[in-house]
C-alpha positions in Angstrom: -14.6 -8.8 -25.6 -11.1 -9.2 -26.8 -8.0 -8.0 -25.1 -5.3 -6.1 -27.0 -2.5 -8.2 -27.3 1.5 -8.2 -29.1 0.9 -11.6 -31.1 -1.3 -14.6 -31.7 -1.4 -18.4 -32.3 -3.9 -19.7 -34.5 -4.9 -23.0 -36.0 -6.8 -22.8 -39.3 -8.1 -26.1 -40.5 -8.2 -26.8 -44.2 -10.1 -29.6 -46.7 -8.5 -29.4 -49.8 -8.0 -26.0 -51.5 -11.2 -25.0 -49.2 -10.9 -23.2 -45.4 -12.9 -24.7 -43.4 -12.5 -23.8 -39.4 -10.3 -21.0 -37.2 -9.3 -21.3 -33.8 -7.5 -19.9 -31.9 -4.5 -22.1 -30.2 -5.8 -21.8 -27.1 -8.7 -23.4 -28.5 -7.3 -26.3 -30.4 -5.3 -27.3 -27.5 -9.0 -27.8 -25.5 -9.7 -30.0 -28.8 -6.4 -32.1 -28.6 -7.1 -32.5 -24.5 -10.7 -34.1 -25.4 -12.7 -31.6 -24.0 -14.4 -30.4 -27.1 -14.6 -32.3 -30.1 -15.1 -31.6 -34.2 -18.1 -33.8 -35.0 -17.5 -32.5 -38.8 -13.9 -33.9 -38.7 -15.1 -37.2 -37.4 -13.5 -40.2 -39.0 -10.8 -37.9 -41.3 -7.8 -37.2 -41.6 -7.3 -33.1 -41.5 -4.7 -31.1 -43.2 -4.2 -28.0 -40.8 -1.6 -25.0 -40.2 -0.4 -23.4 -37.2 0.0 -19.9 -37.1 2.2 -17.3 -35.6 0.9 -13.9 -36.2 2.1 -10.3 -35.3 0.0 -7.5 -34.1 0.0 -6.0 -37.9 -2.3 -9.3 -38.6 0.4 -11.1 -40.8 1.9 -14.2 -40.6 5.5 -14.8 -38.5 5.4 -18.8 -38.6 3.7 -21.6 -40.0 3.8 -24.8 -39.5 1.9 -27.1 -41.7 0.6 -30.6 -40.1 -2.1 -33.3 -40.2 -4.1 -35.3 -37.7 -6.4 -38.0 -37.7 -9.6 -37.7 -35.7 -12.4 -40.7 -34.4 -15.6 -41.5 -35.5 -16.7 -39.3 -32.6 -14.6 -36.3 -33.5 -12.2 -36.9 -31.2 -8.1 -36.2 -32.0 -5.9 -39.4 -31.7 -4.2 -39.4 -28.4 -1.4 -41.3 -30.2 -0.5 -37.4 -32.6 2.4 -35.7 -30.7 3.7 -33.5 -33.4 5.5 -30.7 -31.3 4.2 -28.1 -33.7 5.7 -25.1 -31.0 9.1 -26.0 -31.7 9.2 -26.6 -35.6 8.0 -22.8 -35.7 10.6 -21.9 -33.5 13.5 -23.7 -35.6 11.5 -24.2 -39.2 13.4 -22.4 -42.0 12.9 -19.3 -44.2 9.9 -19.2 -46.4 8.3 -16.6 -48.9 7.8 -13.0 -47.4 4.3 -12.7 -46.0 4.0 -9.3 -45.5 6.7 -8.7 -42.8 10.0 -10.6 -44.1 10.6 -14.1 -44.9 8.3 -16.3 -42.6 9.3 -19.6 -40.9 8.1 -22.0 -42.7 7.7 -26.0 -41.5 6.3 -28.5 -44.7 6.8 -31.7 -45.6 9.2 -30.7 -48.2 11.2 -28.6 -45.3 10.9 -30.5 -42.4 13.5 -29.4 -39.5 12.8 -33.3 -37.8 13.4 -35.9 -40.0 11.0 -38.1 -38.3 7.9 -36.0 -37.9 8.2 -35.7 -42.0 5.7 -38.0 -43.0 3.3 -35.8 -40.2 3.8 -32.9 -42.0 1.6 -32.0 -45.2 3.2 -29.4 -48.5 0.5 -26.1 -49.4 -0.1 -25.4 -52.6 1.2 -22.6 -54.3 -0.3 -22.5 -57.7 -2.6 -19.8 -59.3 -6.1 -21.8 -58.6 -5.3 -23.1 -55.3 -2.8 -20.8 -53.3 -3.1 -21.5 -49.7 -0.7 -19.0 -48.3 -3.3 -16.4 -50.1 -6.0 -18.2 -48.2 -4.5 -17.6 -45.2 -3.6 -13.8 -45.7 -7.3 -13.1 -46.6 -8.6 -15.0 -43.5 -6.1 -12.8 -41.5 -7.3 -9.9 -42.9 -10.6 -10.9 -42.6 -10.1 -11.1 -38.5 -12.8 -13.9 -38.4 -10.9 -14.5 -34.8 -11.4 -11.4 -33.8 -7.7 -10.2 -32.7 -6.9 -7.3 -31.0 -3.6 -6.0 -30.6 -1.5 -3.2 -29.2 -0.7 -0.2 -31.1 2.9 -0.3 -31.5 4.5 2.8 -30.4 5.6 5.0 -33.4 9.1 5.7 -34.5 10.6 8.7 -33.8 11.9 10.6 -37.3 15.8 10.6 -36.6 15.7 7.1 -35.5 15.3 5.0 -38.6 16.9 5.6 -42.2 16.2 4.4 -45.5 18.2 2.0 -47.0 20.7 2.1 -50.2 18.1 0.8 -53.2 20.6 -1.6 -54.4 20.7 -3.4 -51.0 17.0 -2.9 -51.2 16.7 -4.5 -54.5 19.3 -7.5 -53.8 16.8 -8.2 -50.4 14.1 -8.9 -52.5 15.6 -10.7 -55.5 17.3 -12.8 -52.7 13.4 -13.5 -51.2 12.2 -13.8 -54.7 15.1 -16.8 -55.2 14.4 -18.1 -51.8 10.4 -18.2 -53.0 10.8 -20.1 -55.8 13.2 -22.8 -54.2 10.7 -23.4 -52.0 7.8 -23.4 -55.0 9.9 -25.5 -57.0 10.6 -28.2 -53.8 6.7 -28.4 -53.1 5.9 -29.1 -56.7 8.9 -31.8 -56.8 7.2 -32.9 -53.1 4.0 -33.2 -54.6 5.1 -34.8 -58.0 6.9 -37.4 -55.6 3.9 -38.5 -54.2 1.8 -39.2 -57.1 4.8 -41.0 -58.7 4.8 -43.2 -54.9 0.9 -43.8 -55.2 0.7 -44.6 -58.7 4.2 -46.9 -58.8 2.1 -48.8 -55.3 -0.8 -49.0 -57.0 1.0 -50.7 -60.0 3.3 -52.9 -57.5 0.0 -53.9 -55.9 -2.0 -55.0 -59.0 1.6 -56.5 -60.6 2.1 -58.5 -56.7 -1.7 -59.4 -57.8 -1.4 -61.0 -60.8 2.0 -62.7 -59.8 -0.1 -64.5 -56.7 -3.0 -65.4 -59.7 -0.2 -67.3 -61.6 1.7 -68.5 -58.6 -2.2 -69.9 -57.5 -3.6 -70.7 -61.1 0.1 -72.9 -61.4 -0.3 -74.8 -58.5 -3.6 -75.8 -59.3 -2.4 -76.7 -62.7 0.4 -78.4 -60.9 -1.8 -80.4 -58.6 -4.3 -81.1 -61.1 -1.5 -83.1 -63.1 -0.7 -84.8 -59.8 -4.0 -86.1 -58.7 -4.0 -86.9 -63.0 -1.0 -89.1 -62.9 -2.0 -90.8 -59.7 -5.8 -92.0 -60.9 -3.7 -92.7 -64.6 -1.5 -95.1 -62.4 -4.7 -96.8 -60.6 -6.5 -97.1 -63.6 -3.5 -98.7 -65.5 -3.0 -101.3 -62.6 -6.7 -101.9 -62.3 -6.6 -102.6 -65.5 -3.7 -104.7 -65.7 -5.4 -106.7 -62.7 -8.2 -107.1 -64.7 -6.6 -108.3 -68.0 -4.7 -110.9 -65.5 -8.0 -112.6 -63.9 -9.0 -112.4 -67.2 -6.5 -114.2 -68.7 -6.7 -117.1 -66.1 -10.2 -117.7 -66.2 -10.3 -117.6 -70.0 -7.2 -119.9 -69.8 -9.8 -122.3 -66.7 -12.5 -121.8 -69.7 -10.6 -123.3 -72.3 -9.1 -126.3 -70.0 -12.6 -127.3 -69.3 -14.3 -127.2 -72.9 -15.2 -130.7 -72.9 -17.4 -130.3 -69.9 -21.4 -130.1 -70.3 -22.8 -126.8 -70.8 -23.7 -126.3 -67.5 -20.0 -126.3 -65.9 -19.4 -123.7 -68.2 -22.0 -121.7 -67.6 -21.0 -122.2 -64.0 -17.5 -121.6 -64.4 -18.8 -117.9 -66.7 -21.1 -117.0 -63.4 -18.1 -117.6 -61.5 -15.4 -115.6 -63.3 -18.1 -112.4 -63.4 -18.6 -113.1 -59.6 -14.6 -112.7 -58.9 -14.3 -110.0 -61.1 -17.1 -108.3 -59.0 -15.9 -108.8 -56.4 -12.7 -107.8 -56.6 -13.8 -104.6 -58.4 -15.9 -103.8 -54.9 -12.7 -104.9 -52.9 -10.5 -102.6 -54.5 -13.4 -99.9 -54.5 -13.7 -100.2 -50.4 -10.2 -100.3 -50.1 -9.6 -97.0 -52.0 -12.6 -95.7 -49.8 -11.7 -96.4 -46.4 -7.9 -94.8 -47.5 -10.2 -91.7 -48.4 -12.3 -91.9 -45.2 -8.8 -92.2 -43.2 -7.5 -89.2 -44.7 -10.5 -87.0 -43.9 -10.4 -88.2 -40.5 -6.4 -86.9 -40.2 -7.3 -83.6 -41.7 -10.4 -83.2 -39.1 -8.1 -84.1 -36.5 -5.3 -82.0 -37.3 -7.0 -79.2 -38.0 -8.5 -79.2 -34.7 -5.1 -79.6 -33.0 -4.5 -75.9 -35.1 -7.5 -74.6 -34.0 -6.7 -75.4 -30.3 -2.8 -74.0 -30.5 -3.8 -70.7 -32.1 -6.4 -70.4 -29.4 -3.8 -70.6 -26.7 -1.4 -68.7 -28.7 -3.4 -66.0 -28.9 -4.5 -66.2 -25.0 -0.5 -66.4 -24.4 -0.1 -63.0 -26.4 -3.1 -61.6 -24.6 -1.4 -62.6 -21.0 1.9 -60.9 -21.9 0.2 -57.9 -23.7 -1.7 -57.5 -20.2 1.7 -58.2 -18.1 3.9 -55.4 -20.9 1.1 -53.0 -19.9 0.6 -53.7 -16.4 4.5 -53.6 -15.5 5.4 -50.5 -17.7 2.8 -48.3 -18.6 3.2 -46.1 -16.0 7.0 -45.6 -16.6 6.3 -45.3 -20.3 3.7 -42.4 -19.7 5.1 -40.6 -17.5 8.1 -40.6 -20.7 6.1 -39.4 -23.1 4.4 -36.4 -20.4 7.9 -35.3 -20.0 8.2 -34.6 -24.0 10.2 -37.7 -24.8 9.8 -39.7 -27.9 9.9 -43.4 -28.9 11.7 -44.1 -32.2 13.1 -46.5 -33.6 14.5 -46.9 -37.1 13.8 -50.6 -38.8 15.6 -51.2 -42.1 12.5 -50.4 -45.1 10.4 -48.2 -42.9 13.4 -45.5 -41.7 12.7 -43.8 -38.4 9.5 -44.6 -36.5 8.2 -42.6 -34.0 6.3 -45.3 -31.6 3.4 -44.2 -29.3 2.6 -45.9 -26.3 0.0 -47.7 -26.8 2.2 -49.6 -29.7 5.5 -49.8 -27.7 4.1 -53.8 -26.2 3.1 -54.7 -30.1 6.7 -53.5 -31.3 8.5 -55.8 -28.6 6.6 -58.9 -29.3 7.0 -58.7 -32.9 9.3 -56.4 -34.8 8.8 -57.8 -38.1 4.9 -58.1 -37.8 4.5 -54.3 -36.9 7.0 -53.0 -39.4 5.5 -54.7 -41.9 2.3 -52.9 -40.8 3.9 -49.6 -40.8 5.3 -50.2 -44.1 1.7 -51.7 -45.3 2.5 -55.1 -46.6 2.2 -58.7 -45.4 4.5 -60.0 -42.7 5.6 -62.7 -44.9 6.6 -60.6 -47.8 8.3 -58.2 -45.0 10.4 -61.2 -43.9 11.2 -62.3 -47.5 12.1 -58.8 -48.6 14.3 -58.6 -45.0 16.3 -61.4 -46.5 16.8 -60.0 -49.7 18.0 -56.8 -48.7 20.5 -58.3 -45.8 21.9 -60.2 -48.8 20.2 -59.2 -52.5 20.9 -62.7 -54.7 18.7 -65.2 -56.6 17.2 -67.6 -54.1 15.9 -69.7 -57.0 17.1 -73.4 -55.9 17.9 -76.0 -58.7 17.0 -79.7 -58.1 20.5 -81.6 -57.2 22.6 -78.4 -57.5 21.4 -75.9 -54.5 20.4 -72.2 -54.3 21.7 -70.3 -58.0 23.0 -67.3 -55.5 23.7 -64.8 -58.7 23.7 -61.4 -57.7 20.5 -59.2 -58.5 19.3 -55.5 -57.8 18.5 -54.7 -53.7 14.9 -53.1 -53.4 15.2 -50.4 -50.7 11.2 -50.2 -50.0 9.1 -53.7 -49.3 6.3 -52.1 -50.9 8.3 -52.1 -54.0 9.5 -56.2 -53.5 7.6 -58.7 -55.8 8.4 -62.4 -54.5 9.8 -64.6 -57.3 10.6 -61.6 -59.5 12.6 -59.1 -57.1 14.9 -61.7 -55.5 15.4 -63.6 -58.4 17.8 -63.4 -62.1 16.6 -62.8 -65.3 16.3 -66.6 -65.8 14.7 -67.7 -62.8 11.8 -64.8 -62.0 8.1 -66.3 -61.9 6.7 -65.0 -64.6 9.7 -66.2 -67.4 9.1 -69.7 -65.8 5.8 -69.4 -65.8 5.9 -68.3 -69.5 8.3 -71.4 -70.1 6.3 -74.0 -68.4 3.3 -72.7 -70.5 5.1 -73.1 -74.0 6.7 -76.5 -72.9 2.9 -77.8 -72.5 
């Protein structure tokens, strides 16, 4: 049985172009407490709008967010996107039927830092989802009910002028297509961003391939060198002995047969055995050096262990000493951010707050989705953007280049270098030197 009422809040839930579950608010806040979960959701990410509707079933507000949801079908606690409040102080957007709405979108976003939270509808002819959400209205899936307004009395209202008429809707017409035309530009924005990370991924790729396949070569030519330089001295040791007992052979050719066949025995007997000296020499150096690398590398083994038991401890000390202050924070509506130089402003929950202290750089990087070391690298570059390159004798070449504002954009050994001294010119050089 429903209840006449003045106005609604609703929560329709979308997967792609396609509407997939209503609820009312009342409803979706049971879902966001973990008392009833969305086993069709489970392990997704949903795209989802908040509605505002009046008792003449159209739309006042809307607020368009995303959330991510378990493998159970459970919300993550960690979303706090106050959705109330951007429809309270959201902008205009297109008329839906009883003036220009208030509209909240990733392309209009009223708090800077709940942007990237926020998702942009489409507004083209196959895939309009303000339409969607006018037909589900009028469909009253939800089954609202509300009071009859009371009519207007004749004398009270009169009709406008038709030219102020007319410059009210051109004006919401104008205001329409702003908003049309900043979606699409949203939209193109984010291909452009996926497809230029997906080519700065496969380009940081290749460069670690060459960086890899060059060392090798690099090491290759060492361990080259070094068995040329045995062989050479081997066989300079061998030409000596040689020498000498060629040099014994011919002092004692006017002995009988049988000294020199002694004296032939004897010379193949030394060379033997100073081939098998040599041999077990080079060995046991081999055998030692194995040994230091087993050693050492359980001395690593061993630190990271009590490393990562010292990060457990202070993790368990972080949470035990502030948790409680921390949550009753964020019950009273108060939010964590932070802004980090390459990621902007970060809104931190809880559970992350520990993490964030212990290592800045570590979860930044994270946030900004590249390795920690490239994070740091990039850090440096943009805190002072010159060629790091470093010349044997002469120090760093310190020429001024271009500062990458985004880490996922930074390629080491092409972003913080010149024109003459990035990797792959180097690389190209080294090749046609050989």
């Amino acid at each position: 049985m429903s209840y006449p009422v003045t106005a609604a809040e609703a929560v329709l839930i979308f997967t792609g172009k396609k509407l997939e579950r209503e609820l009312l608010y009342s409803e979706f806040e049971a879902v966001l407490d973990g008392f009833v979960p969305l086993p069709e959701q489970a392990g997704q990410t949903v795209t989802a709008v908040f509605l505002r509707i009046t008792e003449s079933h159209h739309v006042s507000a809307a607020v368009f967010f995303t959330i991510d949801f378990d493998q159970s079908g459970y919300p993550d606690q960690r979303w706090n996107v106050p959705i109330e409040q951007l429809a309270n102080i959201a902008g205009e957007g297109p008329d839906m039927g009883v003036g220009p709405i208030r509209l909240a979108c990733r392309s209009q976003c009223p708090i800077a830092w709940h942007q990237q939270q926020l998702w942009d509808p489409q507004m083209t002819a196959d895939g309009n989802h303000l339409a969607i959400i006018k037909r589900a209205l009028e469909r009253n899936r939800l089954g609202l009910s509300f009071a009859k307004p009371e009519p207007l009395k004749p004398d009270v209202a009169a009709p406008a002028g038709n030219d102020e008429h007319w410059r009210k809707r051109i004006a919401q017409a104008i205001k329409e297509q702003r908003l049309r035309v900043a979606t699409l530009q949203q939209q193109h924005r984010s291909q452009m961003e996926a497809q230029q990370t997906e080519s700065l991924a496969a380009a940081q790729q290749y460069l670690q391939q060459i960086s890899a396949l060059t060392e090798e070569l690099s090491n290759a030519q060492a361990r080259n060198q070094g068995l040329e330089e045995t062989i050479a001295g081997q066989t300079q040791k061998m030409a000596g002995l040689r020498e000498y007992f060629e040099h014994k052979l011919n002092s004692t050719k006017s002995a009988d047969a049988s000294t020199i066949a002694n004296l032939r025995s004897h010379l193949e007997e030394e060379q033997q055995r100073q081939l098998e000296s040599v041999t077990q020499e080079l060995n046991d150096q081999l055998q030692m050096r194995d040994i230091e690398l087993m050693y050492r590398q359980t001395q690593i083994e061993g630190l990271q262990e009590e490393i990562e038991r010292l990060k457990q401890d202070k993790d368990e000390l972080l949470k035990g000493s502030g948790n409680n202050l921390l949550e009753q924070l964020h019950k009273a509506g108060i939010s964590f951010v932070t802004f980090q130089p390459g990621a902007g402003h970060m809104t931190l929950p809880i559970d992350d707050i520990a993490g964030f202290m212990a290592d800045v750089n570590a979860y930044t990087a994270r946030r900004c989705k590249v390795d920690e070391s490239i994070f740091i690298r990039w850090k440096g570059h943009y805190q002072q953007p010159q060629c790091d390159f470093e010349h044997t004798g002469h120090g760093v070449c310190g020429r001024a280049v271009a500062r990458i504002e985004r880490p996922a954009e930074f390629l080491p050994g092409e972003s913080d270098r010149c024109e003459d001294h990035r990797v792959t010119r180097l690389h190209v050089s080294q090749v046609a030197s050989t």
